[in-house]
TORTILO-680223 format. One line per field, with one value per residue (C-alpha): x, y, z. Coordinates in steps of 0.1 Angstrom, whole numbers, always signed. Layout:
<rs>
px X_...
py Y_...
pz Z_...
</rs>
This chain:
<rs>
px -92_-80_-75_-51_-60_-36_-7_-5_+15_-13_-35_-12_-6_-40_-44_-17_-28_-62_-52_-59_-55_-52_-61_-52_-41_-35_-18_-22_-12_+21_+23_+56_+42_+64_+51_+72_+65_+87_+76_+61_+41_+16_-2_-1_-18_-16_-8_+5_+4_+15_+4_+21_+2_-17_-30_-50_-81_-79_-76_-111_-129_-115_-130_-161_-163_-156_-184_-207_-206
py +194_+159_+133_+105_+76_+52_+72_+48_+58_+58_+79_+97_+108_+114_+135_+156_+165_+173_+201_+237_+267_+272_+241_+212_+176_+160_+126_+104_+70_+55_+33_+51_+68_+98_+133_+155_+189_+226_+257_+251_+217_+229_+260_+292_+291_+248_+233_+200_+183_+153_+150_+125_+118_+93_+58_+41_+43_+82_+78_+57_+87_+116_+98_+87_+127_+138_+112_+128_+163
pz -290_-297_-271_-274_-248_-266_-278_-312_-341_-364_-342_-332_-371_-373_-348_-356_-397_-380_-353_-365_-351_-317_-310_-281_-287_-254_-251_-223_-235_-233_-257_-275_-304_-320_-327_-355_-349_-354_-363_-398_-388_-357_-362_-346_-310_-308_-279_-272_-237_-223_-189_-171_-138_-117_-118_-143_-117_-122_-160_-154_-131_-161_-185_-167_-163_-197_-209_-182_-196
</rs>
């Protein structure tokens, strides 16, 4: 799974080559970025979400839980 707290192009890009199979790239960040997919770009099973939800203080508490285990 990659997570994208920024949503810039080059991390973005990044992000994207390093997905594989079945895998999860989640952006939460706004900042504009573009992602190319079809068919032959994201593997078989990938998912890609963009959850658009809540207030920056709740982007604070999920990451203070995803650092916390």
């Amino acid at each position: 799974m990659a997570l994208d707290l920024g949503e810039a192009q080059p991390t973005i890009d990044l992000e994207s080559s390093l997905i594989g199979r079945d895998s999860r790239l989640m952006i939460v960040g706004l900042a504009g970025a573009t992602l190319s997919c079809n068919a032959n770009t994201i593997l078989y099973g990938s998912q890609v979400m963009v959850p658009y939800w809540g207030t920056r203080a709740e982007l604070i508490e999920v990451i203070a839980l995803a650092r916390s285990g």
